[in-house]
DOGUKE-89388 format. One line per field, with one value per residue (C-alpha): residue in one letter; residue number from 1; x, y, z. Coordinates in steps of 0.1 Angstrom, whole numbers, padded with zeros to 4 digits. Each point is the difference from the previous one (the first is absolute). Example, Ala and Ser with C-alpha at 12.3 -4.5 7.8 and 13.67 -1.06 7.14 Angstrom:
pafi a:s;
drenpa 1:2;
px 0123:0014;
py -0045:0034;
pz 0078:-0007;
END
This chain:
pafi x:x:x:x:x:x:x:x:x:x:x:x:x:x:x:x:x:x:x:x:x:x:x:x:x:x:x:x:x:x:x:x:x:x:x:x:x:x:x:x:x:x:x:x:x:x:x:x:x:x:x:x:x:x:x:x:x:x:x:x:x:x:x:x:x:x:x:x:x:x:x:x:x:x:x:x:x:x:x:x:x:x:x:x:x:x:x:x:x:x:x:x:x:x:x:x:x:x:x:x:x:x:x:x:x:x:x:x:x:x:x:x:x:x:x:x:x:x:x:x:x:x:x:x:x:x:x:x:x:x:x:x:x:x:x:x:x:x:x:x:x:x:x:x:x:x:x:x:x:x:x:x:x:x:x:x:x:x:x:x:x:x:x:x:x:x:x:x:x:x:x:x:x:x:x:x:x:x:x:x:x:x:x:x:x:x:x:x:x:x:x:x:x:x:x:x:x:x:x:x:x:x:x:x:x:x:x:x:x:x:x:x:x:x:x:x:x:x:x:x:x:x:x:x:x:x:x:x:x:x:x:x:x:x:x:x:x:x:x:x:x:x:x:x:x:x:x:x:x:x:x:x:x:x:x:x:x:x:x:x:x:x:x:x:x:x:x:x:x:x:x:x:x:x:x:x:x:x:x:x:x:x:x:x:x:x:x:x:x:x:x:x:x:x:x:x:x:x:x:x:x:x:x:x:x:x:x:x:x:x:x:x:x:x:x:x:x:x:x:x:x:x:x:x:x:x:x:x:x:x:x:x:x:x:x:x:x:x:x:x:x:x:x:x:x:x:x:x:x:x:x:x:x:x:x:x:x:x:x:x:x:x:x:x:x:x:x:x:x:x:x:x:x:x:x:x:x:x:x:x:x:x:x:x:x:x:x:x:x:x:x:x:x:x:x:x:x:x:x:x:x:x:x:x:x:x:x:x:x:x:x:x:x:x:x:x:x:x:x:x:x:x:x:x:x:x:x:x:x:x:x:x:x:x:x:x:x:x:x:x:x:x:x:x:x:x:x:x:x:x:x:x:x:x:x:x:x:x:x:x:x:x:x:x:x:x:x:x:x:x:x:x:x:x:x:x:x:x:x:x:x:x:x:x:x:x:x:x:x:x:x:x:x:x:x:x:x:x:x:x:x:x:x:x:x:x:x:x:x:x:x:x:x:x:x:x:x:x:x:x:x:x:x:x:x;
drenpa 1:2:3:4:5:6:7:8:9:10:11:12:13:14:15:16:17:18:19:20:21:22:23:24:25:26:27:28:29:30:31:32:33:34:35:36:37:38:39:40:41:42:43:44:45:46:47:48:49:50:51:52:53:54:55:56:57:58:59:60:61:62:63:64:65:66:67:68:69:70:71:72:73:74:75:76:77:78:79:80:81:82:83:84:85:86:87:88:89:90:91:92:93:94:95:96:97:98:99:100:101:102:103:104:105:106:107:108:109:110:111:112:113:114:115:116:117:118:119:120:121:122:123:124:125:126:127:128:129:130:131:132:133:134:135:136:137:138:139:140:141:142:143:144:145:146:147:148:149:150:151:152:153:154:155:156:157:158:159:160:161:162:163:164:165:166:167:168:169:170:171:172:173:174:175:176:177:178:179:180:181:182:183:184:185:186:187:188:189:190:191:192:193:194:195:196:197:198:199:200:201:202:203:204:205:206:207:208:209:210:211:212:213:214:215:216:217:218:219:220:221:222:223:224:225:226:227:228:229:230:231:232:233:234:235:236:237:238:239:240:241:242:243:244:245:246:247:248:249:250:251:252:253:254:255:256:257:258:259:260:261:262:263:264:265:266:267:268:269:270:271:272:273:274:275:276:277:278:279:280:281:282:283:284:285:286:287:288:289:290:291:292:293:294:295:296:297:298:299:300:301:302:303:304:305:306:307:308:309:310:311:312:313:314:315:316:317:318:319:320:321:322:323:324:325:326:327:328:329:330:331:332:333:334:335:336:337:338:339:340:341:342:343:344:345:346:347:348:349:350:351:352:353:354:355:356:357:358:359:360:361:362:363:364:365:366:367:368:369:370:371:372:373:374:375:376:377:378:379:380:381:382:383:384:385:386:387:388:389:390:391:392:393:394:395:396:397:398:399:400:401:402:403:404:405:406:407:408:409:410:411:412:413:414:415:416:417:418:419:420:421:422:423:424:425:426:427:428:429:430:431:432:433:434:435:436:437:438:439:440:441:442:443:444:445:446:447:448:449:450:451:452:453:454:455:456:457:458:459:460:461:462:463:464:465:466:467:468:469:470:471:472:473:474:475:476:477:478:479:480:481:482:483:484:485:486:487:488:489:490:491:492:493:494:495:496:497:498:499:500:501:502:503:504:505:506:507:508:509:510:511:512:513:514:515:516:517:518:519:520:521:522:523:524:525;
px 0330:-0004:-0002:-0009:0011:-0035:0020:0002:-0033:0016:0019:0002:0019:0032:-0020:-0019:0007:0007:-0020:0031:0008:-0030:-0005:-0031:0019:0035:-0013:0015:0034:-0003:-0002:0036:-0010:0008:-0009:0020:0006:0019:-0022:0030:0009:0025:0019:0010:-0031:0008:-0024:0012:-0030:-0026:-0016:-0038:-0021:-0027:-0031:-0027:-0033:-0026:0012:0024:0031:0040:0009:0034:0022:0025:0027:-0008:0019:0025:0006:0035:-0014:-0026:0030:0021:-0030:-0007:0034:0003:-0030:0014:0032:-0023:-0021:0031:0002:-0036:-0005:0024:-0022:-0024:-0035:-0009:0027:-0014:-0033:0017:0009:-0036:-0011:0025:-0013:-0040:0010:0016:-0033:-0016:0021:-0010:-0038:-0014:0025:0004:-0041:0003:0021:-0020:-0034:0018:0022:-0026:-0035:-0013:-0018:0025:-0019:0007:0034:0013:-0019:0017:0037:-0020:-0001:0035:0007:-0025:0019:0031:-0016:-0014:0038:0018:-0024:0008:0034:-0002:-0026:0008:0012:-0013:-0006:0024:-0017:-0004:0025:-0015:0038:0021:0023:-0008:-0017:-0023:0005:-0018:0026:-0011:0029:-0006:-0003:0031:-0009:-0042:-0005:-0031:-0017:-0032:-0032:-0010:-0031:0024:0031:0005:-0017:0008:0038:-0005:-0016:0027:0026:-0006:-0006:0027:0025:-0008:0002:0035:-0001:0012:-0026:0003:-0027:-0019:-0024:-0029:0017:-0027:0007:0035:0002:-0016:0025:0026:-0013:-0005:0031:0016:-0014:0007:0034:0013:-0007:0018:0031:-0007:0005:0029:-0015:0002:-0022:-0010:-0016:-0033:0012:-0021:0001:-0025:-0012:-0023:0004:0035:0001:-0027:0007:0033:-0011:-0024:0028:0029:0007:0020:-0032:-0019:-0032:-0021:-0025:-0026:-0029:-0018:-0026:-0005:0010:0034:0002:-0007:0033:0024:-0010:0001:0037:0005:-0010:0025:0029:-0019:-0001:-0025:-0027:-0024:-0027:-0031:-0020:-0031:-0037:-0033:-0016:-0039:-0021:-0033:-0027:-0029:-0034:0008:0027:0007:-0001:0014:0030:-0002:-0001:0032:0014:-0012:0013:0034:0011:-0009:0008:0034:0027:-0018:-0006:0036:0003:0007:-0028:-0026:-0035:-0008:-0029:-0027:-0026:-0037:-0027:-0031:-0018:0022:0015:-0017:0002:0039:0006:-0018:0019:0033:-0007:-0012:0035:0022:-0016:0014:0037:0027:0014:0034:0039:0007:0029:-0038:-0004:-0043:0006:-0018:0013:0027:0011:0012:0037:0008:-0019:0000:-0023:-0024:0000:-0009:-0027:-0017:0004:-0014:-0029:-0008:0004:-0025:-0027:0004:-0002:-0034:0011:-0020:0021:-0016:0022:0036:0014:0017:0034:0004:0002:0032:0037:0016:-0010:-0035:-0033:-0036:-0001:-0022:-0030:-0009:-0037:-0014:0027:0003:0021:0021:0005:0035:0005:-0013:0028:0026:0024:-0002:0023:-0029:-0028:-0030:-0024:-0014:-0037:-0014:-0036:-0001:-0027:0016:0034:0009:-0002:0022:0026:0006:0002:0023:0022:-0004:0026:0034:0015:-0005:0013:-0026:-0036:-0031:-0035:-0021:-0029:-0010:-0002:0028:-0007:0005:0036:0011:-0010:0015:0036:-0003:0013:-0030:0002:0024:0029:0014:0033:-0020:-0031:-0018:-0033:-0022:0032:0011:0021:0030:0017:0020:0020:0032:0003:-0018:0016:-0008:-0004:-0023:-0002:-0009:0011:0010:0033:-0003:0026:-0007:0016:0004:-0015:-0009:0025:0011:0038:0002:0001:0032:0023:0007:-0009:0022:-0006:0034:0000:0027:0014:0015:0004:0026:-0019:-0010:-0042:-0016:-0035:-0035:0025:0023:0023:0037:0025;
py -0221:0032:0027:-0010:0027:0001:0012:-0029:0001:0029:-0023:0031:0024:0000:0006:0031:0033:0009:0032:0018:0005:0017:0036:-0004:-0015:0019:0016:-0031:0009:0027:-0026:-0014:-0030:-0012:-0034:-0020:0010:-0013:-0018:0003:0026:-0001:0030:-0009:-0011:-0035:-0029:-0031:-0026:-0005:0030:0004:0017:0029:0000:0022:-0017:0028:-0015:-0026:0019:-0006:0033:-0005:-0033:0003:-0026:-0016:-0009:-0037:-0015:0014:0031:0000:-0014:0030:0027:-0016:0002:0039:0009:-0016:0022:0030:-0005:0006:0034:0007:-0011:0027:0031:0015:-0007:0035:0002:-0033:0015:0031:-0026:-0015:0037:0004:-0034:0010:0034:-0020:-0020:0034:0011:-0035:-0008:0008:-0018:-0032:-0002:-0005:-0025:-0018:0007:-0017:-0026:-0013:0006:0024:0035:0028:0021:-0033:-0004:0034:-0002:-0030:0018:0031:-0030:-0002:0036:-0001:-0022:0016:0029:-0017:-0018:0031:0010:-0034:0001:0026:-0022:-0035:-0016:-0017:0017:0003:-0020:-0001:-0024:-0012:-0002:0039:0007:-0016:0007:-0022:0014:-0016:0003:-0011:-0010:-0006:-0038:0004:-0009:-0001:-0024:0020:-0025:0020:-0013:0018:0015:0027:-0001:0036:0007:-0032:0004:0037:-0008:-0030:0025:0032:-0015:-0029:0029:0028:-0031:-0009:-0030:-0005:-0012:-0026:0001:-0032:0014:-0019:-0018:0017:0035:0002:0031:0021:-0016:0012:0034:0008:-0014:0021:0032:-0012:-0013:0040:0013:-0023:0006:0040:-0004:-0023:-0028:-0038:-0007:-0036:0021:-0009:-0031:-0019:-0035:-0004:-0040:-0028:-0031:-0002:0035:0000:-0033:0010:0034:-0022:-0029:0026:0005:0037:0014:0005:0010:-0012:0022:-0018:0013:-0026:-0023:-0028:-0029:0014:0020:-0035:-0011:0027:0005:-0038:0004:0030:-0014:-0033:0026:0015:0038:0025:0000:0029:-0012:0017:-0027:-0010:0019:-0008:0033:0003:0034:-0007:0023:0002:0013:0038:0000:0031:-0016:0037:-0012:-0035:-0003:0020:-0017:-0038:0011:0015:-0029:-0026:0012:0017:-0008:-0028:-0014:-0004:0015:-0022:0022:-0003:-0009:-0034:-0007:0026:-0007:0014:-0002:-0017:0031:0021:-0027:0005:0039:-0002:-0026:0017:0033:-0017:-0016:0032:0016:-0026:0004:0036:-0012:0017:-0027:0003:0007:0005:0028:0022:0028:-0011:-0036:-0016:-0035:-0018:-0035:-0030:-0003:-0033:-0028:-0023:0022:0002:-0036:-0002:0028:-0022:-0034:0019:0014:-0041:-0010:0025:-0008:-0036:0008:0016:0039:0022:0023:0035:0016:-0006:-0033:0001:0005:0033:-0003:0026:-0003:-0005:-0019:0020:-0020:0017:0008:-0025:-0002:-0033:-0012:-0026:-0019:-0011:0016:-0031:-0008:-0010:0024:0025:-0010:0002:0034:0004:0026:0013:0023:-0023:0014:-0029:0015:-0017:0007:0000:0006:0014:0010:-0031:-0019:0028:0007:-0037:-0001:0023:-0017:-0037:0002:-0008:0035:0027:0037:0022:0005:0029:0006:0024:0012:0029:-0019:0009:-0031:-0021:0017:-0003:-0037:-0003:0014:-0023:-0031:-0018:0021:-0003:-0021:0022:0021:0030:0002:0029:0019:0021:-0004:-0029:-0027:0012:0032:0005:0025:-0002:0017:-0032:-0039:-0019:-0037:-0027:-0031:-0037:-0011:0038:-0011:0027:0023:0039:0027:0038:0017:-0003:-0018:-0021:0008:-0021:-0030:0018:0001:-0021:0006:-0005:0009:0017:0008:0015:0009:0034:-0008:-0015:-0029:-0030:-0005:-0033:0002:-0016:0006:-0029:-0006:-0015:0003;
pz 0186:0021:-0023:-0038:-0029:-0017:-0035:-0016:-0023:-0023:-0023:-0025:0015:-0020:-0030:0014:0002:0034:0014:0013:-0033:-0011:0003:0018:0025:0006:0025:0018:-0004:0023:0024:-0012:-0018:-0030:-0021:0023:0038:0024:0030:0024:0027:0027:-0004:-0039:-0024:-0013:-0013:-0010:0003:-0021:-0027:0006:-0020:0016:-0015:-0001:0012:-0021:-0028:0008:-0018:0012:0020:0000:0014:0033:0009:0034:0028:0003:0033:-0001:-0003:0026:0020:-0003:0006:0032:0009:-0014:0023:0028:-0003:-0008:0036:0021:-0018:0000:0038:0015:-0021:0027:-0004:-0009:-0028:-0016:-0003:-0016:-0027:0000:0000:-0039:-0009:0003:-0019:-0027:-0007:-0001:-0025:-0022:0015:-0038:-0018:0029:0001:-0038:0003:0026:-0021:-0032:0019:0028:-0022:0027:-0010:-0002:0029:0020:-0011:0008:0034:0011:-0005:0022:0028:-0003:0000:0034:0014:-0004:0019:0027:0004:0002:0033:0014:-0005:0031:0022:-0004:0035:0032:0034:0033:0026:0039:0016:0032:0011:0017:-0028:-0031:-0032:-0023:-0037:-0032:-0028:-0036:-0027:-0037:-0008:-0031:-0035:-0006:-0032:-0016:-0022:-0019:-0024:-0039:0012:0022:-0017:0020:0026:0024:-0008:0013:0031:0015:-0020:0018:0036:-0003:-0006:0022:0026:-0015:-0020:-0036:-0021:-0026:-0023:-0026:-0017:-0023:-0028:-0024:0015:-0009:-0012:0025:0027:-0022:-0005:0036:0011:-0023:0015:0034:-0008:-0015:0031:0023:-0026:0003:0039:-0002:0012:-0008:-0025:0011:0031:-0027:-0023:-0020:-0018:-0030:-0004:0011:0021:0009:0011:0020:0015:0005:0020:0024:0008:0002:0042:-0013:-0006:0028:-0005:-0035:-0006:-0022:-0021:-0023:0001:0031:-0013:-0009:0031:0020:-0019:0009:0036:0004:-0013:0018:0035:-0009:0006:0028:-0022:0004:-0030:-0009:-0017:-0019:-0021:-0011:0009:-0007:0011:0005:-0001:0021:-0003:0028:-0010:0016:-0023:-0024:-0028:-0020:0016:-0005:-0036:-0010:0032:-0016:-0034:0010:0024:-0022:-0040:0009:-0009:-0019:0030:0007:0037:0031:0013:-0033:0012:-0009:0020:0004:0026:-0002:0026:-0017:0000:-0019:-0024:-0032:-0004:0013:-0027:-0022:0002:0003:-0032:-0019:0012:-0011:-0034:-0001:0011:-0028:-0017:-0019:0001:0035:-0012:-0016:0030:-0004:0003:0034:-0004:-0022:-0007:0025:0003:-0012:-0025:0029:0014:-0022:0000:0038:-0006:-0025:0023:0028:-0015:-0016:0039:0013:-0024:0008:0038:-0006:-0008:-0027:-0022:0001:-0016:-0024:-0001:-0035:-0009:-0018:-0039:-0003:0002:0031:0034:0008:0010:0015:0038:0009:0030:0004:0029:0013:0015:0037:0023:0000:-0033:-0006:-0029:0022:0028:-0029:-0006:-0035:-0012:-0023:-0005:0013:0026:0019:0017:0027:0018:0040:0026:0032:0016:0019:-0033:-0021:0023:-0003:-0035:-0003:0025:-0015:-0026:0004:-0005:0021:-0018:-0007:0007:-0001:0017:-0012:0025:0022:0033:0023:0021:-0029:-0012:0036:0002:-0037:0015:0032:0007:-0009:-0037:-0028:0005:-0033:0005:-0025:0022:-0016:0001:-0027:-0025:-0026:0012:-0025:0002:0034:0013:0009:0033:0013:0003:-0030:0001:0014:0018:-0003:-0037:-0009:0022:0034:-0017:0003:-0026:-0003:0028:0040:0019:-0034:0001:0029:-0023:-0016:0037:0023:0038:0032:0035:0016:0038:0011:0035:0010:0038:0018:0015:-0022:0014:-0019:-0016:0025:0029:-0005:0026:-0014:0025;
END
């Protein structure tokens, strides 16, 4: 199975009160959603499939329920947003982004609201939930710029009378496939760019972020009606499985943009590349910090804390390994420790809470399994461990020493707060550390020695795709390419050069004279 539903452990729900319907909670209406909501959107909002329930992971409460996509359904969407490209292909570049441009001001208008939702939805902390709709609104920005610059240059021909020109043509219809822990922000960034290029976008989101798709296609759908244009210009099919399946199989859409973990991602590209499409991937990461003994640790500590606890550990680019030199190992652990102690625990939606609750039981499951694994591999529990006594999915950031670099737990992505911290001696032997795992997204030095950071961003340095210096390993900006390489999948998002993955790319040489020269001199006569 590619994509699981994780909702199926809240056999109560018809018996509870759902939190729409409380007044602490109508602020969600303002978002247009009701008990039930349709999980369809081509154009018209339909839903016939199967009716899954939201839940909130603080306390493990239905949100409200929404009515996912059937095959029939996903059917006719993909055929709506094939119709809608041949409309949206002929708009000039510069008058897509002016619709980006409305779409960015409309999540401006929401970012409050939409950050609630993902707070209560997702589990994340409501500064971090209205920050990840900001990304989006970035992103629009930044799209409406591009909209003005994107193209490839007019080259020499080596032949009198004839021109080389780049030209780059959207792919069509971009299948946007998106994980719970940004149930915003990664939809923004293949959203903006895939449009401003001149795709459609068909958007799956995480079967236990329902809502939020619906809510943000909502405010993206009102203003492609207020310009008159096809609404399935930005569809989206709520479900599991079948959808998703269907999306990497289907030769209409060209392009399956993928965010998720990699054994899933292995799946679709796999089924992808049988068609011979174009994937996108961003997966897995198993991100190290290393600190050398010059190291600042004033800026290591909130660095250590930040990269690892946030989110609950719940980044692609969370620290998981942090890597001291022996002479600095105690006091850094030490300090770490003493700061995770002061971490804010409690509802994510409380403006002074630091950290909040996994998303799903599941995962606290695997947080527990890998914390029994690393003990038995030889690992020391400084500090946390325990699941929280307290409603809701919410266990300790945990910091766990002692183990060997090459512990298998210590080679594992687990989607949890557990710091894994590992003692080296010199450079050779932490550069390959870091490298020695099977991902390859994100990944930090701190030092003062400028031979060091330009050995670290050489060939012979990180093999990451996040190769960063003095900062955390979590926390990027947008204006850059995000993605990594190895098991992370080689795709790049967002910024840089990345809406080349969005167009296709053909080379046109054209002749203005009257005589017909061949290329490398070729005589044919």
């Amino acid at each position: 199975v590619l994509y699981t539903t994780g909702l199926g452990y809240q056999q109560s729900a018809a018996m509870s009160t759902l939190l729409i319907n409380q007044s602490k909670y109508a602020w969600l209406k303002e978002l247009g959603l009701s008990e039930d909501n349709d999980g369809v959107y081509n154009g018209n909002w339909g839903g016939k499939g199967e009716v899954i329930t939201s839940y909130c992971p603080a306390n493990n409460e239905p949100i409200a329920r929404v009515r996912q996509a059937t095959m029939a359904e996903y059917e006719e969407t993909v055929q709506k947003s094939r119709d809608a490209w041949k409309v949206w292909a002929d708009i000039p570049a510069p008058k897509r982004g002016e619709i980006v441009r409305q779409i960015g001001d409309a999540l401006r208008k929401k970012i409050k609201v939409l950050g609630s939702l993902v707070s209560l939805e997702m589990g994340k902390i409501y500064v971090e939930g209205v920050g990840e709709v900001q990304e989006y609104v970035d992103v629009c920005d930044y799209a409406v710029g591009l909209s003005r610059m994107i193209g490839g240059p007019v080259l020499p021909s080596e032949r009198p009378g004839h021109a080389l020109i780049e030209m780059w043509n959207p792919v069509g219809l971009v299948g946007i496939i998106t994980a719970f822990n940004f149930p915003v922000a990664v939809y923004g960034w293949n959203n903006a760019i895939a449009l401003i290029c001149g795709n459609v976008c068909l958007w799956k989101g995480a079967p236990t972020t329902p809502l939020t798709s619906v809510a943000v296609t909502k405010i993206v759908a009102e203003v492609l009606e207020q310009n008159n244009l096809p609404g399935a210009i930005c569809s989206m099919t709520c479900g599991g499985a079948d959808i998703g399946t269907a999306m990497s199989k289907d030769e209409r859409v060209d392009l399956v943009s993928f965010t998720g973990s990699t054994h899933v991602g292995k799946m679709v590209a796999m089924l992808v590349q049988e068609r011979f499409g174009r994937n996108l991937l961003e997966l897995g990461g198993n991100n190290a910090i290393i600190v050398f003994e010059d190291a600042d640790l004033n800026l290591v500590v909130p660095s250590a804390v930040f990269a690892s606890v946030g989110t609950a550990g719940q980044r692609c680019t969370t620290t998981r390994r942090l890597m001291l030199h022996g002479s600095i190992h105690d006091v850094v652990v030490e300090r770490v420790a003493k700061a995770y102690k002061q971490v804010r625990i409690g509802d994510p939606w409380d403006r002074n809470t630091m950290y909040g609750p996994l998303h799903t039981k599941q995962a606290v499951d695997q947080y527990l399994a890998a914390i029994e694994q690393a003990k038995q591999q030889g690992g020391t529990v400084v500090c946390g461990g325990k699941v929280m006594d307290r409603p809701g999915n919410y266990v300790e950031p945990t910091i766990i020493t002692g183990l060997a670099h090459d512990a298998p737990i210590v080679h594992t992505e687990t989607f949890v707060p557990i710091l894994y911290v590992l003692k080296f001696q010199t450079e050779e032997e932490a550069f390959a550390w870091n490298n020695e795992v099977k991902q390859g997204l994100s990944s930090s030095i701190f030092t003062k020695d400028m031979g060091r950071v330009f050995r670290w961003l050489g060939p012979k340095g990180s093999d990451c795709g996040i190769v960063n210096v003095n900062i955390p390993t979590s926390g990027a900006e947008i204006g850059g390419a995000f993605g990594g390489e190895k098991h992370t999948g080689g795709g790049r998002e967002s910024g840089s050069d990345s809406w080349k993955q969005y167009m296709r790319r053909s080379t046109c040489t054209i002749n203005y004279s009257k005589d017909l020269p061949l290329a490398q001199g070729i005589k044919f006569e």
